[in-house]
Each structure stands twice: as C-alpha cells, then as structure tokens.
C-alpha positions in Angstrom: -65.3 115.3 -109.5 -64.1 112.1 -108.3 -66.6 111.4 -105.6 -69.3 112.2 -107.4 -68.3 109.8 -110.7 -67.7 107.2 -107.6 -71.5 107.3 -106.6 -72.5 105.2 -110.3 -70.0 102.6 -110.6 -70.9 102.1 -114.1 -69.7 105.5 -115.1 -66.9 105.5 -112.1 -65.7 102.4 -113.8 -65.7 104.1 -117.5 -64.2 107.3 -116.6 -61.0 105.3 -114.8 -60.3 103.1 -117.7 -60.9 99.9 -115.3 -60.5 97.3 -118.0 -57.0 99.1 -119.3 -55.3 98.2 -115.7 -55.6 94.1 -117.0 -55.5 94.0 -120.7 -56.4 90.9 -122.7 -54.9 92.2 -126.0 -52.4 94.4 -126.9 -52.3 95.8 -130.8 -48.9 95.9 -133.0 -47.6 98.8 -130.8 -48.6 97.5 -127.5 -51.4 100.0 -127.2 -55.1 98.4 -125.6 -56.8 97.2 -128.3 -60.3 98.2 -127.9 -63.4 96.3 -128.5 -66.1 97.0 -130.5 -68.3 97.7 -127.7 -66.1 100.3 -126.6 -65.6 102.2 -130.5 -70.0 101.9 -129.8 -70.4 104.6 -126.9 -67.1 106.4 -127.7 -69.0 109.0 -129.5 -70.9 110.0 -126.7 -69.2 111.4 -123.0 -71.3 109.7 -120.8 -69.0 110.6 -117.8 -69.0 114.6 -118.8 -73.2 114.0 -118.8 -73.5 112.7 -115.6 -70.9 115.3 -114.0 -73.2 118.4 -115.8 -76.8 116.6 -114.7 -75.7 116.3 -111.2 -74.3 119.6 -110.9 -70.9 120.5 -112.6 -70.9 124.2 -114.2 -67.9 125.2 -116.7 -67.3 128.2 -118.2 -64.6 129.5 -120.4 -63.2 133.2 -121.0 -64.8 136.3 -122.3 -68.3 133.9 -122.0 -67.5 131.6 -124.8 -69.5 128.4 -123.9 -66.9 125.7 -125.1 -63.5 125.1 -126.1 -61.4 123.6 -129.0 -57.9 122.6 -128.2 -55.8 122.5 -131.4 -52.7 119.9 -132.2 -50.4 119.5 -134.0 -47.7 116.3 -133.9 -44.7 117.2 -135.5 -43.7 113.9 -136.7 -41.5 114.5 -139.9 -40.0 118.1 -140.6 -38.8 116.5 -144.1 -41.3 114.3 -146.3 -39.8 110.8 -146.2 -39.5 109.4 -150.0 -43.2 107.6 -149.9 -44.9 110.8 -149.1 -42.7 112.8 -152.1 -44.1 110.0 -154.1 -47.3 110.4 -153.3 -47.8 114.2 -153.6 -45.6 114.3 -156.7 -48.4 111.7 -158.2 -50.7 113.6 -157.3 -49.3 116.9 -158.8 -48.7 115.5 -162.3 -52.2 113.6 -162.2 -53.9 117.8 -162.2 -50.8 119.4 -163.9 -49.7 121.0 -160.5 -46.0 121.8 -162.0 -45.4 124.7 -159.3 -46.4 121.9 -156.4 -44.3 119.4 -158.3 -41.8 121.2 -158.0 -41.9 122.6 -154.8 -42.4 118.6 -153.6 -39.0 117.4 -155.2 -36.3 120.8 -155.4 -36.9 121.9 -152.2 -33.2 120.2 -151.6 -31.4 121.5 -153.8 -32.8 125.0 -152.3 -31.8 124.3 -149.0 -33.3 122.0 -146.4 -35.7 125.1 -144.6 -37.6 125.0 -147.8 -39.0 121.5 -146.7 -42.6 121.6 -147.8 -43.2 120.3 -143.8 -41.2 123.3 -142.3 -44.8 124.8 -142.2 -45.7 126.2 -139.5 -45.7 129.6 -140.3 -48.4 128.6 -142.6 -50.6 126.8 -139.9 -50.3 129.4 -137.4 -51.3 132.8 -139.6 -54.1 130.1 -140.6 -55.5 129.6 -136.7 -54.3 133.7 -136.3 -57.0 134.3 -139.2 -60.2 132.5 -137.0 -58.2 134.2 -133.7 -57.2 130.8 -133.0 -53.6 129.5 -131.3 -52.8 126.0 -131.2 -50.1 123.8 -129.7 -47.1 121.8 -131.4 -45.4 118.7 -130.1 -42.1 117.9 -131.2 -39.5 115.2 -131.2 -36.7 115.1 -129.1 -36.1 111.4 -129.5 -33.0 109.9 -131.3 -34.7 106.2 -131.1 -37.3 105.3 -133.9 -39.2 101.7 -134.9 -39.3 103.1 -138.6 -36.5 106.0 -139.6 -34.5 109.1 -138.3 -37.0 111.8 -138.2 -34.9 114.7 -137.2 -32.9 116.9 -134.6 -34.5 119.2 -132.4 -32.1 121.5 -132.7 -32.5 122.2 -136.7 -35.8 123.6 -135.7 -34.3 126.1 -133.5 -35.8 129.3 -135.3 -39.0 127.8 -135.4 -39.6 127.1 -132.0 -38.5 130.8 -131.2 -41.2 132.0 -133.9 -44.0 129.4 -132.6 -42.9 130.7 -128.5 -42.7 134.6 -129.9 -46.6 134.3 -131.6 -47.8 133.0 -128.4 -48.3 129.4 -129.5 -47.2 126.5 -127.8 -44.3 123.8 -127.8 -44.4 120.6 -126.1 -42.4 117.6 -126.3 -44.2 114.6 -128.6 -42.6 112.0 -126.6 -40.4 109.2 -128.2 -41.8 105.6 -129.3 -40.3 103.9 -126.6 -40.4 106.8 -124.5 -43.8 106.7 -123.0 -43.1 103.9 -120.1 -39.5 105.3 -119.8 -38.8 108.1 -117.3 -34.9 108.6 -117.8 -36.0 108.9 -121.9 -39.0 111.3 -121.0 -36.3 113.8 -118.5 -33.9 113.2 -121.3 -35.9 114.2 -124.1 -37.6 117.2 -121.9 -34.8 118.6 -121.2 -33.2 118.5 -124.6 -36.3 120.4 -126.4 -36.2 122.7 -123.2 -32.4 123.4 -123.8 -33.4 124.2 -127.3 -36.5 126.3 -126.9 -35.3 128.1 -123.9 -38.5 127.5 -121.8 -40.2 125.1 -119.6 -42.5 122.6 -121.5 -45.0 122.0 -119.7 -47.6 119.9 -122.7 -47.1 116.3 -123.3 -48.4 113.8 -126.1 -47.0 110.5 -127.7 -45.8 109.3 -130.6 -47.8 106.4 -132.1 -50.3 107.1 -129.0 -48.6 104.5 -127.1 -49.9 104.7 -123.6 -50.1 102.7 -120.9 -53.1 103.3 -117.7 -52.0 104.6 -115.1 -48.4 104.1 -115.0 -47.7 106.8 -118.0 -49.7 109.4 -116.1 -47.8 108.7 -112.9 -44.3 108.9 -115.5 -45.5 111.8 -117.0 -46.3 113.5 -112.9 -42.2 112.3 -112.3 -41.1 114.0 -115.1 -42.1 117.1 -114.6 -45.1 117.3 -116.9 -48.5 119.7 -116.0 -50.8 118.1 -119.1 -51.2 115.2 -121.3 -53.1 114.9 -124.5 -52.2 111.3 -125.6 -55.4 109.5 -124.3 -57.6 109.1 -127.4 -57.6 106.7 -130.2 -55.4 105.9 -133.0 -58.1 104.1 -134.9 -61.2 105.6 -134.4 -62.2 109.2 -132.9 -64.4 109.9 -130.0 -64.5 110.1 -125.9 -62.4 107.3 -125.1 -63.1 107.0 -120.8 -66.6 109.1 -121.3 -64.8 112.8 -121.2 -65.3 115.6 -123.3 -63.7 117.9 -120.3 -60.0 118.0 -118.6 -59.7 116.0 -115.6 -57.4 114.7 -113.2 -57.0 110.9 -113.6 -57.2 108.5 -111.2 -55.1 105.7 -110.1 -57.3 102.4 -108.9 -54.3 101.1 -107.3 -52.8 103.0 -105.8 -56.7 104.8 -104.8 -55.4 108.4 -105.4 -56.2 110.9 -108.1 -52.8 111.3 -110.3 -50.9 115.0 -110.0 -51.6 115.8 -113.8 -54.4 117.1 -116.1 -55.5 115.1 -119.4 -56.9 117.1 -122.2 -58.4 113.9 -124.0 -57.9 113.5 -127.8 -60.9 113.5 -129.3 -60.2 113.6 -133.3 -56.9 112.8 -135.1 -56.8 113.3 -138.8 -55.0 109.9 -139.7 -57.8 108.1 -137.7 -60.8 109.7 -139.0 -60.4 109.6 -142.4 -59.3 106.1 -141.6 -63.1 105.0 -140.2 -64.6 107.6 -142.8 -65.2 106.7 -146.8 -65.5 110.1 -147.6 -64.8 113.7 -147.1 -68.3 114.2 -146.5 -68.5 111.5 -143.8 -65.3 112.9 -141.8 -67.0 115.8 -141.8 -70.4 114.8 -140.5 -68.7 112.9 -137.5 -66.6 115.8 -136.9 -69.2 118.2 -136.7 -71.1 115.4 -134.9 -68.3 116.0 -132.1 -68.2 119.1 -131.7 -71.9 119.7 -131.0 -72.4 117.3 -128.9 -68.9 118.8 -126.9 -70.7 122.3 -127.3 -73.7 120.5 -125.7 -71.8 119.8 -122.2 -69.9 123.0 -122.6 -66.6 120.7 -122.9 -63.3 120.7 -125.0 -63.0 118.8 -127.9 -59.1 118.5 -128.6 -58.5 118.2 -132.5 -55.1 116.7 -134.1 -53.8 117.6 -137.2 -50.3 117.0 -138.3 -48.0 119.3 -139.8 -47.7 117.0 -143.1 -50.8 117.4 -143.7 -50.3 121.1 -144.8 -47.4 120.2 -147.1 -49.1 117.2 -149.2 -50.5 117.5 -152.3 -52.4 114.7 -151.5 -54.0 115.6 -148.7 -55.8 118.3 -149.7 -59.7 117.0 -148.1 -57.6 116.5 -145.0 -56.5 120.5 -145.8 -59.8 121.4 -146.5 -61.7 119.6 -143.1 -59.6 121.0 -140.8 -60.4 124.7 -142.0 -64.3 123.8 -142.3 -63.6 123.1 -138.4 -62.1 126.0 -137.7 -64.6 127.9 -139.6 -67.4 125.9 -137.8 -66.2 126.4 -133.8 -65.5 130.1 -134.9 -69.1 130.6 -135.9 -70.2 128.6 -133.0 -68.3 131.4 -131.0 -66.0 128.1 -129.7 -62.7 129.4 -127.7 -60.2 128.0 -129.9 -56.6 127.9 -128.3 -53.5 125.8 -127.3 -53.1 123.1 -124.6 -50.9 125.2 -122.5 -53.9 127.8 -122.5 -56.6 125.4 -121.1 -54.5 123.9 -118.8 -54.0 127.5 -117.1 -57.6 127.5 -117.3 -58.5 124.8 -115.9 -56.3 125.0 -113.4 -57.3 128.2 -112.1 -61.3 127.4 -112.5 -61.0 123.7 -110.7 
C-alpha cells in the first residue's frame, strides 16, 4: 500500500498527514485545527480511490461488499446535572411523565438504574440488524471537566458486553493520548477489570497527535486505533475510507498498528448539519460513497445518546443507518472484528 500511494506525492502526502507533523495552529484542546480546504475534500477518500484504480481488491466475509464499524464512547455512565436538565425539559415540554421520571429518580432507585447504564439496550438494538459493535471505556481518574466514573462499577457490564460477543476497549484519558505510563496504566486497569486483553483504542476529546500517538499506542501494547477523524466535521480525514497501517515520515517506516479511521461522530454531525434531514443526507452520502470503494465507514455514537430525551433525532439517525447498511447487505460489526480481518486479508 505504501509504495504505491508513494508513486503520486499529492496523494502520498494526503494519506501521511504531512502538514500534521508541523502544525501552525492548535484548537482549545491541542488538537490540529483544520483548514477549510481540508473540511472541502474530506468527504471524498481520494487515497482509497487511487489504491482501488491502480489495483487494490478488498473483500469482506460471507461476500458482503463493505463494512460498517460501530462505536460507542462511553463518556458518562451517569447524566451530569446539565444533561438531566435538559432531558427533563424536554419531557415536560410533551408530557413525558414516565421519561421524567425515569431522568430524575433513577437515584433514589439505585445508581444501575442510570438512564446511561444502557448498553443492554444498544446491543439487542445492533443484535436486531445482526450487527455487533465496540465500546470504549474510561479508565482515567484525571479529567479537564468532572469525575466521570470508575471502571470497576461497570464490572457486570463489561462481562455482559465480552459474553454477547461485543467488544471493550479502553477510551483513553484526556491527557492520556501523548502519555505512555497513563495509556499502560489505564490498559491494564480496564484489563484487570474485564478480565481480557484489550486490544481497541480511541481518545477522549479526539486528542491526537501524528505520528507520535500511533508509535505510543504500538508501545503500549495496542493492535487498533480509531481516534483519527474529526471532532468538528465528519468525513475522510487523510483520504481513507479503508484500515491502514500508518506511516511515520520521520522516522521513514510504516508504524506497527492498524487505524480504523472515524468517519462520523454524532456530536459532530449534527454540529455542521441544521437539520435531521441534512445529517442524514451526508450520512447516507458516506456510506455510499464508502460502499463505492468497497471500504469501512466507522460510525460513533455515544452511549448518552440512548438515555436523553433530547436526543431523540440523534436516536432516530443512528437506527435509519443501521437500517440503511443492513439493506445495503453492509457487514456491520466491532473494531476488534475488522481488525482480525484485516489482519488476516493484508
């Protein structure tokens, strides 16, 4: 893959992130802030086009022709006050007095009726369009904005995700994505919890930094990352709707590590989109044009998503997705999965 993307230096130079190595601005959480130019071509992989017109062929099992891989961040496991404000709001505004009250006495029941301890609920969702998905968690005890929440109160969960045949990987700390002590640390804190080797990566906040996270990521004992997309807009961010091994223009060596690129995050699309119908069209907009070069188009939906009343378009996209790549005959399935894929196909 490599030498070939080396032969156009345009695309070579696209595919490797070049201008990420030297960054002239950084945003609010030291991510590379993009240019406009940039957000332009990110909704079309011109690096996955030139690999499949000069000869690339990928296919995926039992003959499906391309692949979704499904997310989840697990960033809260109970609603932080704004959030109960906002879904209890919304619950009064249409006389929702069951959601009301599932949204403010789920206390006094007993934290593990948190209206985020859902994931029961998203996976028999994915089960009914034969779909499995994968769940990054927390292991952190450092956050810019509040205590989120111990690993180990979602012990039986991570036994029910691991027993369905869904995946857990660690959704690495704030500060932890340039930090390998934090990333072994926080690795081997879910692993101690879970009881397995996680082998699935992704970021908090995105934060990311090319190519030293990779290489971090490689000394930590990580197999895939799925942190390189964009927090404020959705699309192919180095030209990629398929896995691939990065590569590091410094040190001139391909990086030990596969990257299943973001291509759509909730919070960000409905964040460039002024309506449901809009998100929707670029979504679908995506996905053909991944089904086109027989790629994977990873989608990321959080788990508070499914527990807010007023998210409920946000709800409602994610199934019309799902209901879309099972009609397209997508294989719709976990990191973890595609990575074994991949790595046994390439």
């Amino acid at each position: 893959m490599h030498d070939l993307l080396k032969q156009n230096s345009k695309v070579w130079d696209m595919f490797s992130r070049k201008e990420e190595y030297f960054p002239e601005k950084l945003d609010e959480h030291e991510r590379f802030l993009f240019s406009e130019k940039d957000l332009r071509h990110a909704s079309e992989p011109e690096a996955s086009r030139y690999l499949i017109e000069h000869g690339m062929k990928v296919e995926f099992p039992e003959n499906k022709t391309f692949a979704v891989c499904l997310t989840h961040d697990i960033d809260d496991i109970y609603p932080p006050l704004s959030h109960s404000l906002l879904s209890s709001a919304y619950c009064l505004k249409y006389l929702n007095f069951r959601g009301l009250a599932a949204q403010f006495l789920w206390k006094s029941r007993g934290t593990e009726h948190s209206p985020y301890l859902n994931f029961s609920e998203i996976m028999d969702l994915e089960e009914g369009f034969g779909a499995k998905s994968s769940f990054y968690f927390l292991a952190s005890r450092k956050d810019p904005k509040r205590f989120r929440y111990d690993i180990e109160d979602v012990e039986g969960s991570l036994g029910e995700i691991s027993d369905r045949g869904w995946e857990a990987g660690l959704h690495g700390g704030y500060y932890s994505y340039n930090n390998l002590k934090a990333l072994k640390s926080e690795k081997k804190r879910l692993e101690d919890v879970l009881g397995k080797k996680v082998i699935g990566f992704r970021n908090h906040y995105l934060r990311f930094k090319t190519p030293e996270t990779w290489e971090l990521l490689v000394d930590a004992g990580f197999s895939y990352d799925s942190t390189f997309g964009y927090s404020d807009s959705v699309g192919f961010r180095n030209g990629m709707c398929h896995p691939f091994r990065p590569y590091n223009l410094k040190a001139d060596r391909e990086i030990g590590i596969l990257e299943i690129p973001l291509t759509v995050m909730d919070v960000a699309l409905f964040k460039v989109s002024g309506s449901f119908e809009e998100a929707w069209r670029c979504t679908k907009d995506l996905i053909d044009t991944t089904a086109r070069f027989n790629g994977v188009i990873t989608l990321l939906w959080h788990n508070f998503v499914f527990g807010c009343s007023f998210r409920k378009d946000w709800i409602k996209l994610y199934e019309k997705a799902l209901q879309y790549c099972s009609e397209k005959g997508a294989w719709m399935t976990s990191g973890e999965e595609i990575y074994r894929w991949w790595e046994n196909e390439f």
